[in-house]
C-alpha positions as CSV (number, residue, x, y, z in Angstrom):
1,X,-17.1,-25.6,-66.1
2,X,-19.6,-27.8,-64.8
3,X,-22.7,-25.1,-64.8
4,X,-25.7,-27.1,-64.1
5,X,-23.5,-29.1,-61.4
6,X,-23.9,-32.5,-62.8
7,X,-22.6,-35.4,-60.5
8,X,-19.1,-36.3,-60.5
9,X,-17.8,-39.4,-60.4
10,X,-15.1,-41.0,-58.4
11,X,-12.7,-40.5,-62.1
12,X,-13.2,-37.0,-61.4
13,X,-15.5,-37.4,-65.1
14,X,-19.1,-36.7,-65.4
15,X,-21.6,-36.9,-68.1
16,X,-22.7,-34.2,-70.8
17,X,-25.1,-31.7,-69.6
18,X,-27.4,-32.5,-72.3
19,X,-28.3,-36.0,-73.4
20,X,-27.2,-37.8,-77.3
21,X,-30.6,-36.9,-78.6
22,X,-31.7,-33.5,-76.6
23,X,-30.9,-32.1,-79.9
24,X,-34.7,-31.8,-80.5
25,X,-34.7,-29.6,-77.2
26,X,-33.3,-26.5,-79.1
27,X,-35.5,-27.3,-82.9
28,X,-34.4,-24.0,-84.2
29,X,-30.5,-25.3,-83.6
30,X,-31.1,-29.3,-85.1
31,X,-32.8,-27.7,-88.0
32,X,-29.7,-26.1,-88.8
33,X,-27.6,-29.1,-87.7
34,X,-29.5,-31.4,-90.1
35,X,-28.9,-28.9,-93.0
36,X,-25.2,-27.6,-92.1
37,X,-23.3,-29.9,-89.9
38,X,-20.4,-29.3,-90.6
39,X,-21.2,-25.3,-91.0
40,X,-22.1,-25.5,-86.9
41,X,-18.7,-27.8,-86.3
42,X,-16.7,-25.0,-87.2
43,X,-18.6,-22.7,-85.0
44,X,-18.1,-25.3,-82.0
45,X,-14.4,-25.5,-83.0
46,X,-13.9,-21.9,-83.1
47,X,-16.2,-21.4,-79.7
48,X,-14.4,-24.1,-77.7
49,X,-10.6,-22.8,-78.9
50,X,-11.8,-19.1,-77.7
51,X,-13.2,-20.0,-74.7
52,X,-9.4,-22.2,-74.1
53,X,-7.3,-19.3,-75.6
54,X,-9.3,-16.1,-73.8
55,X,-11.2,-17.6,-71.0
56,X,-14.2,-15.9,-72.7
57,X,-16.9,-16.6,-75.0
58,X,-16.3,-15.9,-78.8
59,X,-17.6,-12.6,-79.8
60,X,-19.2,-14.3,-83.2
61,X,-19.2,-17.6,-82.5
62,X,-18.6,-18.3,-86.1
63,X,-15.6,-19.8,-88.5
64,X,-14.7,-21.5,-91.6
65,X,-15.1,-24.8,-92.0
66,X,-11.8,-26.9,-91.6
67,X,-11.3,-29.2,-94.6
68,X,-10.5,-32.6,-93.6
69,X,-12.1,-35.7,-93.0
70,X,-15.0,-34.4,-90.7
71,X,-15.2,-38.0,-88.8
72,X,-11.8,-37.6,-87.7
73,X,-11.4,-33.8,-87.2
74,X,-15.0,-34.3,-85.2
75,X,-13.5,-37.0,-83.0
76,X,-10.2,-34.5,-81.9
77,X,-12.3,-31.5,-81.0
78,X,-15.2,-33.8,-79.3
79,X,-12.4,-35.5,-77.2
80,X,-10.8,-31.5,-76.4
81,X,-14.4,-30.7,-75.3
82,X,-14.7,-33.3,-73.0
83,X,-11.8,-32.9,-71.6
84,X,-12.5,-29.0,-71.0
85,X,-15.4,-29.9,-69.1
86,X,-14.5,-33.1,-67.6
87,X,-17.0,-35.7,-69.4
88,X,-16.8,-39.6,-70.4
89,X,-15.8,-41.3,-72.8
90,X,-13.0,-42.0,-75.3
91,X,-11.3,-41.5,-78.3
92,X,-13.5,-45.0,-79.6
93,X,-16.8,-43.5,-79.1
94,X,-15.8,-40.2,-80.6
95,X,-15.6,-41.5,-83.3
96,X,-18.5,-43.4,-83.9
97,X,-20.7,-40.5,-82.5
98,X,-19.3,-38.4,-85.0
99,X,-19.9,-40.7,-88.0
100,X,-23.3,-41.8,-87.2
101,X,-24.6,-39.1,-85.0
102,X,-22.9,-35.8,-86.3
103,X,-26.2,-33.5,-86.1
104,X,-27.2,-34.4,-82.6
105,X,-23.5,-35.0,-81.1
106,X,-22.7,-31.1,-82.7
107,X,-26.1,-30.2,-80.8
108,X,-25.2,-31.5,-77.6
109,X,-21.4,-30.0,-78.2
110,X,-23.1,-26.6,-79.0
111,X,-25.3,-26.4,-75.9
112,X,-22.5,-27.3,-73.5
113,X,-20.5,-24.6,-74.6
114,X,-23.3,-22.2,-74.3
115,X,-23.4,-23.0,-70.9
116,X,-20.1,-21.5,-70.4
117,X,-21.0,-18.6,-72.3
């Protein structure tokens, strides 16, 4: 679950494949993300809780949004990402990436599953 073999640290954690603001990297994605966040946080959800439940990437990649506070629902399924694949960080700054960053954090969640995929 660590595809492009990032470093490891001595926590047994490492650092996202793609950076905070590599969004831009994939312009036909952050379009999208800029116009339908939380459209592509439900396809993230749904991706990552495939890939948990079957081992294999979701045939559509696609669901419905979940209706909830999208700050905190973001924060849950960031922190279940990271866990999956073994990355930084904490519950904290979840949070705050998700309120103030939501396009390019969903970005960076989206291209870490596809590496998986």
């Amino acid at each position: 679950r660590n595809v492009l073999k990032k470093s490891v640290g001595g926590d047994g954690e490492r650092e996202w494949s793609f950076g905070m603001f590599d969004c831009f990297g994939a312009c036909r994605a952050c379009l999208f993300l800029m116009l339908c966040p939380l459209l592509q946080f439900g396809r993230n959800a749904s991706r990552l809780k495939y890939l948990d439940r079957r081992g294999l990437p979701h045939p559509e990649g696609r669901s419905c949004v979940r209706r909830s506070s999208a700050c905190i629902v973001h924060t849950e399924h960031r922190g279940e990402l990271r866990e999956r694949y073994n990355i930084g960080g904490s519950g904290a700054s979840e949070f705050c990436t998700g309120c103030f960053y939501m396009p390019c954090a969903l970005a960076q969640e989206s291209r870490e599953l596809a590496l998986e995929e």
